[in-house]
Structure formats: C-alpha cells, structure tokens
Backbone bond lengths (Angstrom), bond angles and torsions (degrees), N, CA, C in turn:
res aa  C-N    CA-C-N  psi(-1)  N-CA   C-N-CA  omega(-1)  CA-C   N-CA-C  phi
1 X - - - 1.465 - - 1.526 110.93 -
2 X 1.410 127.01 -36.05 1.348 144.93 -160.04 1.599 93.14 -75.93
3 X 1.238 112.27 -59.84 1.944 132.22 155.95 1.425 109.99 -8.89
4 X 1.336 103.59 -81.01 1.343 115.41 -177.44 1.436 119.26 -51.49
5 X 1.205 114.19 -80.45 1.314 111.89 165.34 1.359 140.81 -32.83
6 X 1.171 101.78 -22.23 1.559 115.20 176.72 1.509 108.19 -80.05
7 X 1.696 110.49 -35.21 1.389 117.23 -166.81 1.545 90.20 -88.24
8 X 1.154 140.33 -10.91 1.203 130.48 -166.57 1.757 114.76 -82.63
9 X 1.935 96.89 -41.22 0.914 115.37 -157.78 2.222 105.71 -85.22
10 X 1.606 97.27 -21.85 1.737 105.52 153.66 1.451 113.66 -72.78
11 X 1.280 121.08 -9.79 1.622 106.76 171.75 1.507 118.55 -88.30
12 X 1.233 97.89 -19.71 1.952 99.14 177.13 1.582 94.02 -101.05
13 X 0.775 139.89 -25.75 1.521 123.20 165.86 1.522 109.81 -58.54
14 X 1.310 123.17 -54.65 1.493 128.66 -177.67 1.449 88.87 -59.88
15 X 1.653 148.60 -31.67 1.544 118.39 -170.67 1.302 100.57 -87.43
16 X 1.530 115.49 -19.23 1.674 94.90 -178.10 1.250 121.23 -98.76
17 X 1.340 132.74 15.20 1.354 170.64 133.34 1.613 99.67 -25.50
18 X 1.349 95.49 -82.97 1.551 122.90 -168.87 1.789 103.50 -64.18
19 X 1.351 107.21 -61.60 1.762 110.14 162.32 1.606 103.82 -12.18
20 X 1.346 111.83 -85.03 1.331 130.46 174.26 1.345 129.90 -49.87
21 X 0.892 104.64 -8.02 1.784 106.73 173.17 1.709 116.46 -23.02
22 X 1.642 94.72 -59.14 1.657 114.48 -153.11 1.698 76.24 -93.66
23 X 1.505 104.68 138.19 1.553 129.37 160.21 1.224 100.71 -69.12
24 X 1.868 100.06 135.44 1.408 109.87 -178.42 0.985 91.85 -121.69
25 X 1.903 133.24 165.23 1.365 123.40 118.89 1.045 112.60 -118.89
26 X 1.053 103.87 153.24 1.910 127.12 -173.82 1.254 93.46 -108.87
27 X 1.563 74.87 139.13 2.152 86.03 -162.26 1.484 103.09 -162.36
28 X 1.656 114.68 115.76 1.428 128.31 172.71 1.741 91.32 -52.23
29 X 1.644 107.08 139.97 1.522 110.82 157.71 1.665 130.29 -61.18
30 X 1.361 101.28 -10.94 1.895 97.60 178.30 1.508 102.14 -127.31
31 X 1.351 136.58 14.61 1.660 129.32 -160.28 1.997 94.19 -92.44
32 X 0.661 90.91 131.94 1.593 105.85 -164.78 2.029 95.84 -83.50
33 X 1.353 119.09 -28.69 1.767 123.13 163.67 1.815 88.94 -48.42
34 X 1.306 103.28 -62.86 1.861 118.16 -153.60 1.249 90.51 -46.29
35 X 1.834 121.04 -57.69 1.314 113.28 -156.06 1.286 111.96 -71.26
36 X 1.394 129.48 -25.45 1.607 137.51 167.47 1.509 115.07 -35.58
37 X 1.827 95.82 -44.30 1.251 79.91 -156.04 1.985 105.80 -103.81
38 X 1.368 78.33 -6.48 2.014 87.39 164.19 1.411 104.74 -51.81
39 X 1.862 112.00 -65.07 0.830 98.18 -157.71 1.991 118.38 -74.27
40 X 1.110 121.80 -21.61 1.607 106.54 141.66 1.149 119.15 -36.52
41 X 1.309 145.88 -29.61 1.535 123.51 -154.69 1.905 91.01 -90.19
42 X 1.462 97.73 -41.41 1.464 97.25 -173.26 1.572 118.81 -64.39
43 X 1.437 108.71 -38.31 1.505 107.64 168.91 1.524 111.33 -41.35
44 X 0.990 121.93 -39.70 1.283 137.00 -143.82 1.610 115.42 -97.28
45 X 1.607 100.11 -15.75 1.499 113.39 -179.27 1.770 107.14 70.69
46 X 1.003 124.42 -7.19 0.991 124.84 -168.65 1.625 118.30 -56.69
47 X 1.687 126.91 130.04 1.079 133.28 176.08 1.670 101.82 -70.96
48 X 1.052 118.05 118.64 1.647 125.52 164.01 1.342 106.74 -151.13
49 X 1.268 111.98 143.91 1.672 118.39 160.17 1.784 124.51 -71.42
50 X 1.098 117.25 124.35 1.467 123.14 -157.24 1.841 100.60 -101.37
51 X 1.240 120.52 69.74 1.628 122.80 172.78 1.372 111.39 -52.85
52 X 1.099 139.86 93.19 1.526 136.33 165.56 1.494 110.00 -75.45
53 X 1.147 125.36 139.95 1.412 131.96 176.48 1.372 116.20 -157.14
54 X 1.617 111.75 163.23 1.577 115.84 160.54 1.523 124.87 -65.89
55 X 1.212 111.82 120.43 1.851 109.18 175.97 1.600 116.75 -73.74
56 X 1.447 89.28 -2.01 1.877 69.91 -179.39 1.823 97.10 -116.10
57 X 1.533 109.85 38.51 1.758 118.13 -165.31 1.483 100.79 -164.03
58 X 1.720 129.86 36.47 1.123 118.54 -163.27 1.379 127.12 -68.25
59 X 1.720 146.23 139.25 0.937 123.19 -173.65 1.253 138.47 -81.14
60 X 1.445 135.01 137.38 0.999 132.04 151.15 2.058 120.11 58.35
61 X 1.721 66.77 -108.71 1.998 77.44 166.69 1.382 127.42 -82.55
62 X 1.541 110.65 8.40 1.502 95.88 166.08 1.497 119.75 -78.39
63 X 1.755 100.76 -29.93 1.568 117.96 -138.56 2.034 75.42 -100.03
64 X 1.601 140.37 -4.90 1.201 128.61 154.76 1.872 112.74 -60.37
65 X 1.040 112.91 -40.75 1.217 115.84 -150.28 1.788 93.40 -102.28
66 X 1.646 103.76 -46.54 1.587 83.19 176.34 1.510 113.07 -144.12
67 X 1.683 118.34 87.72 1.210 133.64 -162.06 1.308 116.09 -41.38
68 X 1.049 126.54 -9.41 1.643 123.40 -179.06 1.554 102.66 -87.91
69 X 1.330 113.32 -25.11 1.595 97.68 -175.81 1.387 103.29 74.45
70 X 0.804 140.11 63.73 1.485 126.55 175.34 2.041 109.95 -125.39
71 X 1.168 99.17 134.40 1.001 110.64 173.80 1.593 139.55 -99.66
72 X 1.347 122.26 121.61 1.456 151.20 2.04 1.995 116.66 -40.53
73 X 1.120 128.35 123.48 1.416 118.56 142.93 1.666 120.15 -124.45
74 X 1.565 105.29 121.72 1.363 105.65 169.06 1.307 125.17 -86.70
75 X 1.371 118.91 125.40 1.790 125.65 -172.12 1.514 93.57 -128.36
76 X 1.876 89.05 120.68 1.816 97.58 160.93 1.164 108.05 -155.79
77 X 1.038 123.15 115.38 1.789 134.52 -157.83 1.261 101.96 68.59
78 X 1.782 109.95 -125.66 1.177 138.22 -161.33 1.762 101.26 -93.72
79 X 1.517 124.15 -6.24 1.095 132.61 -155.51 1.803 110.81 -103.47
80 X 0.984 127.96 90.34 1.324 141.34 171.12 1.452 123.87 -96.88
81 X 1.637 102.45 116.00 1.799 104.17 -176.47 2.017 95.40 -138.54
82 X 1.515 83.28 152.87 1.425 87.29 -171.56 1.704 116.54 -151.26
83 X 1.674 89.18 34.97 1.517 101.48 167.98 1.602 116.34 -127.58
84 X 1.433 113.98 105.39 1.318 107.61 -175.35 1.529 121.72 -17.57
85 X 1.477 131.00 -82.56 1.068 143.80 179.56 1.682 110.61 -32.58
86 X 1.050 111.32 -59.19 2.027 118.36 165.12 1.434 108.32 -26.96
87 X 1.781 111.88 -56.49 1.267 141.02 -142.18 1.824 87.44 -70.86
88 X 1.373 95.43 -66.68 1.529 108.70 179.15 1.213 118.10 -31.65
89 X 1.665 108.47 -63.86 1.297 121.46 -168.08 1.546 107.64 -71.48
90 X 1.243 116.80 -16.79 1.544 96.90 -179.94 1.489 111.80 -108.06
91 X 1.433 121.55 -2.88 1.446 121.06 145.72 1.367 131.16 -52.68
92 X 1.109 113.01 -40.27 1.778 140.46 159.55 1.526 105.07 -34.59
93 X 1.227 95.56 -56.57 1.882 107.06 -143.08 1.904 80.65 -96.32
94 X 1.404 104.59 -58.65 1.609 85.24 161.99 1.277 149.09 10.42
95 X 1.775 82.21 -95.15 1.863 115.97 174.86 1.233 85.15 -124.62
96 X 1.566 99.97 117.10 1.527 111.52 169.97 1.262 116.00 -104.55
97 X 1.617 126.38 23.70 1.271 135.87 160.28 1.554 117.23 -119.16
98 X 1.546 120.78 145.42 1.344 110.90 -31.78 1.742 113.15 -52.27
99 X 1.365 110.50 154.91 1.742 106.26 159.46 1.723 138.39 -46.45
100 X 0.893 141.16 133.09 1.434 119.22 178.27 1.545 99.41 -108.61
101 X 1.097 125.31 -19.93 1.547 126.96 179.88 1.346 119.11 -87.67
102 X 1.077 141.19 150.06 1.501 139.06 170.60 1.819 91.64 -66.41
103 X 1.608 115.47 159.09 0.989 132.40 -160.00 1.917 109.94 -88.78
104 X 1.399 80.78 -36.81 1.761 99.41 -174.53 1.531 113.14 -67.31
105 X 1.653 133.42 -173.23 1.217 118.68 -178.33 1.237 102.22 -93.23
106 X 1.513 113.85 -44.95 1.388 117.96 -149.95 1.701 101.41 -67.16
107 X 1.180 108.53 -56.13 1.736 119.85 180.00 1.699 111.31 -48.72
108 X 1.539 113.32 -31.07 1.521 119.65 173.36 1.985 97.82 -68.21
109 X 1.246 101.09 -49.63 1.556 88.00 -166.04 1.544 107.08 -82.74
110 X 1.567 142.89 -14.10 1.271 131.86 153.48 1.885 119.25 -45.23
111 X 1.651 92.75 -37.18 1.829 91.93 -155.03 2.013 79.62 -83.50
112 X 1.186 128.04 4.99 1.329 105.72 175.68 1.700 98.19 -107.89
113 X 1.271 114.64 -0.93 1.551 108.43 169.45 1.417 113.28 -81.03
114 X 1.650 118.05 -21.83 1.124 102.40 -179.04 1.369 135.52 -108.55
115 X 1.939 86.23 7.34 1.656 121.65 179.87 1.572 89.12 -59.80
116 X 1.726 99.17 -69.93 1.693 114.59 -173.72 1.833 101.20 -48.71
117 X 1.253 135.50 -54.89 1.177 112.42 -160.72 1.912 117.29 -75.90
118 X 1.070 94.15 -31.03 1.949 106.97 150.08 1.424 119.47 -39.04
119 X 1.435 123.49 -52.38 0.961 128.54 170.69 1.729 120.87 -69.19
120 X 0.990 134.53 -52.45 1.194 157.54 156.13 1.351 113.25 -38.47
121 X 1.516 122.77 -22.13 1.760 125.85 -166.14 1.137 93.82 -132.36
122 X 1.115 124.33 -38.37 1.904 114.73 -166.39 1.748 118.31 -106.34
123 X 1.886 87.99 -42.98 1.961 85.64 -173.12 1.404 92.11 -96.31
124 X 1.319 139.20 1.13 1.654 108.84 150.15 1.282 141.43 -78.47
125 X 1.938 83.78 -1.97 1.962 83.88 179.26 1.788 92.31 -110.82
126 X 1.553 121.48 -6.80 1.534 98.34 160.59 1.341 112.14 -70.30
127 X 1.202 133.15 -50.28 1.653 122.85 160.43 0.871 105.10 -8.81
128 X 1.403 127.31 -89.11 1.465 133.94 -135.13 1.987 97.71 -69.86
129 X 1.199 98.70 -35.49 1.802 95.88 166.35 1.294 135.55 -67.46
130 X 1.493 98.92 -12.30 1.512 109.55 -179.25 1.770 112.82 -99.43
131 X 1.199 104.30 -21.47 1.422 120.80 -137.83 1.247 114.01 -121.73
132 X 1.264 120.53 -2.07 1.749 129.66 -138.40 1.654 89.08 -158.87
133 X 1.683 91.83 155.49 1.520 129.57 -178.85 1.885 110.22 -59.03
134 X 1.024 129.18 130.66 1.438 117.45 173.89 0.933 137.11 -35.99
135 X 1.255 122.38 -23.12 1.542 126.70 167.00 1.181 114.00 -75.62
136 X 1.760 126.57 -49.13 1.347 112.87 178.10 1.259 123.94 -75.94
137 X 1.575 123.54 -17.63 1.448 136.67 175.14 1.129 93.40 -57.99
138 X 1.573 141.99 -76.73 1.204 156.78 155.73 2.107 108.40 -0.94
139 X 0.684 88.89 -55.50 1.443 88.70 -168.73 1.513 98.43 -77.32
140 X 1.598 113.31 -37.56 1.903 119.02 -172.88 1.330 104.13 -53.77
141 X 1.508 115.96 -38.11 1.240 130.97 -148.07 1.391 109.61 -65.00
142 X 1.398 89.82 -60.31 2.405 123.47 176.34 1.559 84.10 -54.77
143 X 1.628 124.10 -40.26 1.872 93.84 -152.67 1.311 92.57 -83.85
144 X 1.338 129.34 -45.72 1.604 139.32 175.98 1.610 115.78 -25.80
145 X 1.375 91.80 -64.79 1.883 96.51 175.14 1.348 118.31 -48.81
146 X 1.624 116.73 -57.25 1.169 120.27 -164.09 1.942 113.72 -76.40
147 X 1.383 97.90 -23.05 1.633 89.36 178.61 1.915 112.41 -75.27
148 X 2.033 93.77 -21.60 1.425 95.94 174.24 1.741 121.68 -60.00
149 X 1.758 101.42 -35.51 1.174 122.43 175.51 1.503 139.19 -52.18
150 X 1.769 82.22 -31.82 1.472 122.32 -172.53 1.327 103.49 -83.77
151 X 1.294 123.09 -25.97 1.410 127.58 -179.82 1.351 114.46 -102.94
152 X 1.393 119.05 45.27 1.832 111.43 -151.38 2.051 87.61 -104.96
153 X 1.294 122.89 -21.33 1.461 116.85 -168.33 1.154 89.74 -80.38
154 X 2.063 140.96 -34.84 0.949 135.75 -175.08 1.772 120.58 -51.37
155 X 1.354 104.86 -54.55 1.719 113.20 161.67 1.039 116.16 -64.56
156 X 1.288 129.44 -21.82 2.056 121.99 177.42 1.730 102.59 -76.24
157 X 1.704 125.34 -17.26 1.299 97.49 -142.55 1.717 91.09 -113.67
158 X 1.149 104.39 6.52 1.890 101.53 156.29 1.162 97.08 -176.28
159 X 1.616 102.74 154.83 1.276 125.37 155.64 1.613 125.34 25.81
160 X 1.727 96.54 -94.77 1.229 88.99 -167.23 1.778 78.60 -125.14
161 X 1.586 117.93 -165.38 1.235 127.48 -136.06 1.492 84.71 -88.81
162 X 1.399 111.33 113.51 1.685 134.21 -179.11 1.779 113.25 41.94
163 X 1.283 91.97 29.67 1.820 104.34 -178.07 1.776 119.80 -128.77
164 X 0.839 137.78 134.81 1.274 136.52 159.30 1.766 127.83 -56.08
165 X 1.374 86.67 -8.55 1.910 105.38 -165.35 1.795 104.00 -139.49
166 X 1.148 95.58 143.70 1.553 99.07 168.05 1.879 113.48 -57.44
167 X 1.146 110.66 117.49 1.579 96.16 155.90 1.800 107.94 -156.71
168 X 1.308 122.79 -170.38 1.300 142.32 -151.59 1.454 93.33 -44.96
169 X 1.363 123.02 -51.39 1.607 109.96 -178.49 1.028 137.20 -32.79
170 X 1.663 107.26 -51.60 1.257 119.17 159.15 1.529 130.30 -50.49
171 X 0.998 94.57 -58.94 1.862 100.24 157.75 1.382 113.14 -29.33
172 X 1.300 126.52 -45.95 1.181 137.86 -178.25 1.261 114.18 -80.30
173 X 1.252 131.04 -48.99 1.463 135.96 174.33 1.718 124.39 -59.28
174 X 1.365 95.54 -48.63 1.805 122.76 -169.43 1.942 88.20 -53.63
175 X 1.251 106.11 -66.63 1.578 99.99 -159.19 2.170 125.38 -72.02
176 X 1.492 91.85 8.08 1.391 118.29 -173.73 1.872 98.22 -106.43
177 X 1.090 104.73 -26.26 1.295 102.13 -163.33 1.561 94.16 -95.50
178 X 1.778 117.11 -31.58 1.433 108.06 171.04 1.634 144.61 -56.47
179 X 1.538 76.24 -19.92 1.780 100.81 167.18 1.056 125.11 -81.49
180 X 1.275 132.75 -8.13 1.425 142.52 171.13 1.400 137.33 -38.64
181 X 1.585 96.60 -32.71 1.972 120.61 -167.46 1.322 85.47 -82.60
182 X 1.720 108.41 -44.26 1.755 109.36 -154.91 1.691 110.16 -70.72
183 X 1.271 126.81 -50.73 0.970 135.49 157.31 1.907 122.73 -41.63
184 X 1.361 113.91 -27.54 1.312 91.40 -170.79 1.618 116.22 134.08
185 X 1.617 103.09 -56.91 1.488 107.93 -174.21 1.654 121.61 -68.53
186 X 1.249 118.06 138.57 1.403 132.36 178.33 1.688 95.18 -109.89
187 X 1.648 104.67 129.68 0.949 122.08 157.06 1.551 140.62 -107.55
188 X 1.283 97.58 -0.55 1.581 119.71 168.63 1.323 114.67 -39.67
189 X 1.514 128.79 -21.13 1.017 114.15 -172.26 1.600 126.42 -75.25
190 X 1.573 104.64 -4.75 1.456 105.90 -151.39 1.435 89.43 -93.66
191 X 1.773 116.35 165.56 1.305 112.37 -150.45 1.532 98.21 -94.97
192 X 1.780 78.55 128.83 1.977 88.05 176.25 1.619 97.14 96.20
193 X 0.761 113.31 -6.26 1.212 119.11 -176.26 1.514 116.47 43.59
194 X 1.320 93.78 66.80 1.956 125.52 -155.86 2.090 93.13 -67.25
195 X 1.133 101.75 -67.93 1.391 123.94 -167.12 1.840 93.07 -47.07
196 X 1.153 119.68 -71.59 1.569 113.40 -150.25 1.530 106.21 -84.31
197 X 1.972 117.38 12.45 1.065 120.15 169.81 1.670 97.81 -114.30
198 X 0.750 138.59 32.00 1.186 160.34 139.63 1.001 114.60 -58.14
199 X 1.933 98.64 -96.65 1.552 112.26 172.92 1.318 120.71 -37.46
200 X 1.429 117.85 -32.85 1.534 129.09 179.59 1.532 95.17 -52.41
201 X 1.042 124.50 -43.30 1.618 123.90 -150.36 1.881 87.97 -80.02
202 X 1.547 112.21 -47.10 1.391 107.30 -152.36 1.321 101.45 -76.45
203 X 1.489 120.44 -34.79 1.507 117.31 164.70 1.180 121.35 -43.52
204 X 1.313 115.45 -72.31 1.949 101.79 -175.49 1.389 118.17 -56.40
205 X 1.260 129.44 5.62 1.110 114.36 171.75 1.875 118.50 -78.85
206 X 1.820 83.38 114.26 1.552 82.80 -163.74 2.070 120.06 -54.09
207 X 1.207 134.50 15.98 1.592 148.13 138.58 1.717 91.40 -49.24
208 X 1.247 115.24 -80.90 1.334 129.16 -167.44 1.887 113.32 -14.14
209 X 1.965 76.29 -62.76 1.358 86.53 -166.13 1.494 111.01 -77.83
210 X 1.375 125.15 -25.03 1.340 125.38 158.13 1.787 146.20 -31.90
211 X 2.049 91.24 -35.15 1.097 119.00 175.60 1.624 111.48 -85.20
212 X 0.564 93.18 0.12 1.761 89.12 -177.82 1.201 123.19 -94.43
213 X 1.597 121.14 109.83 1.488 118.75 173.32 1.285 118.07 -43.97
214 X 1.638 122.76 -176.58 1.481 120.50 150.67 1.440 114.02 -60.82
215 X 0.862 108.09 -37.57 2.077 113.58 -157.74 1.716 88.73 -65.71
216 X 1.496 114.31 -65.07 1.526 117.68 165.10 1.596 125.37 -10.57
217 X 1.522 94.06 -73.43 1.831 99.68 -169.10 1.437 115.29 -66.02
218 X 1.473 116.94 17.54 1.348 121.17 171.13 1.401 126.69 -121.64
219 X 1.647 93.42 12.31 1.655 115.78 -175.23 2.021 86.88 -93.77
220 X 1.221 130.95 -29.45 1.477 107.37 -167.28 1.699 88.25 -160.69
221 X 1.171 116.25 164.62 1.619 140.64 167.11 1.453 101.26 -58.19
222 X 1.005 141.28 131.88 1.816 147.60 132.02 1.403 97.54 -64.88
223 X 1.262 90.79 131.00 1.575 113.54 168.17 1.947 107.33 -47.87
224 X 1.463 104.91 154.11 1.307 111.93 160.52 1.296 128.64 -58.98
C-alpha cells in the first residue's frame, strides 16, 4: 500500500514538473514591481510566458505554488520567487547577456544601494498615492514630485540613471516614472526639462514598449 502511494504521489510531481517547464511570470496588469520586472524580461529577449491576472482573484496554479498570490511571481521548474527585485536579479545572473549590472563587486553593490534607496524614496510614496485616503495621497503626491524634482541634476548628468550604460536601475526607474501623467504629477518643471527627456529616452526603447500591458499603455502617451 505504502508502494503505491508513493508511486502515485511521483506521478503528480512529474506532471507539475513538466506543467512548469516554460518560465512564467504572473503579473497583475497595472503593478508597477510586475512592470519592472517585464521590462527586464524584454531587455533580455528572454522567452517566458507572461500570465496577467487579477490580485485580488489569483489563479489556480499560481495560488498552488505560491499561496499569497502576490504579484510579480516567477515560476520555472521547481524554482519559485516572488519579490520583484530577486526576480530582476536572477534574470540578470540567469541570462547574463546583455548584462544589466556592472561586472565588478563594488559597482554591483552601489547600483543595489540605489535600487534600495529608489525604493525607499519614491515607490513608497507612489504607494501611498495609489493606495491611501485623499489626504495622505495628497501629501505623497507634493512629496513624490518634488524629491523627483530634487533629483533633476541627477538625470542631466549622464546617460542613463547615474550610469553611462543601460542597466537594472533603469528598469526600475523607467516604469515609476510612466505613472506620473496617470497619477497627476508634472515634471516639466525641472530645468531643461531633464527628467521627462529622460523618460523620453527610456520609453522608446522598443523592450519598453514590449513591457507594457493593455491597462499600462493608457497610463501615458508612447512617444512617436
């Protein structure tokens, strides 16, 4: 009896094995983590299946493998991750062509200080704009703009966001900054209008435009 069951219980492992073969991510259509890490997959050329779904209705086989439902989750084989930034970094390290990280240590662990302080300064006060009562949205909104504002010599003084080269930051920046129109904030003010010729740059990059759900391409204009 012990036999059987045992052999029974390697045959549904081998189908959900096989299920999983092809890398998925499961990805809310407007979660700005999801779009981060879309748009890595596209930099990256990478073949994956792109599951879009409702987070507050998750399906089926996401909510087997990772009961919270939470959105971004990456599933490939036996391998389940479900923190944007993880997601990123192990697409990177993955497919290490092209690179998104500098190669060296020290320059890998700066561009993750400023991943974390990005996160920490900017997408906790888009939260609070997305997510929150009018008064505190209201206030996220004023602090959001102005620290973006506050950072306007940072985008004038290279390329891409404190880099000479495209990498993960941007990934991180580009899809925070696309939400901007939708929410409210004008960034025109900064001189030269440094910031939204920026984004100009990170938008046309046809990855960019790849990553974008439907629900997305109605948060801002694509460039001509």
């Amino acid at each position: 009896m012990v036999f059987y069951f045992l052999k029974f219980k390697v045959v549904i492992l081998t189908n959900i094995a096989a299920r999983k073969s092809v890398m998925t991510l499961y990805s809310s259509p407007t979660c700005v983590m999801s779009h981060c890490a879309r748009f890595v997959l596209q930099e990256k050329g990478i073949a994956a299946e792109i599951e879009y779904y409702d987070p507050e209705n998750p399906p089926k086989d996401l909510l087997e493998d990772n009961p919270s439902g939470v959105s971004p989750t990456l599933i490939e084989r036996d391998l389940v991750l479900y923190d944007s930034r993880i997601i990123m970094e192990y697409l990177d390290e993955r497919f290490p062509h092209p690179p998104l990280h500098q190669m060296d240590p020290v320059s890998r662990a700066s561009a993750r200080m400023v991943i974390k302080r990005i996160d920490q300064e900017w997408y906790v006060l888009l939260d609070d704009v997305l997510h929150t009562g009018e008064k505190k949205s209201a206030k996220a909104k004023k602090q959001l703009r102005e620290s973006l504002l506050n950072a306007a010599s940072i985008f004038a003084a290279r390329p891409y966001f404190m880099s000479d080269e495209f990498s993960l930051i941007d990934c991180v920046v580009a899809p925070l900054l696309w939400r901007m129109p939708s929410v409210g904030i004008d960034l025109t003010a900064a001189p030269d209008d440094v910031i939204n010729n920026y984004a100009q740059r990170m938008f046309n990059r046809s990855a960019f435009r790849r990553s974008l759900s439907e629900a997305e391409k109605d948060m801002a204009d694509l460039p001509k």
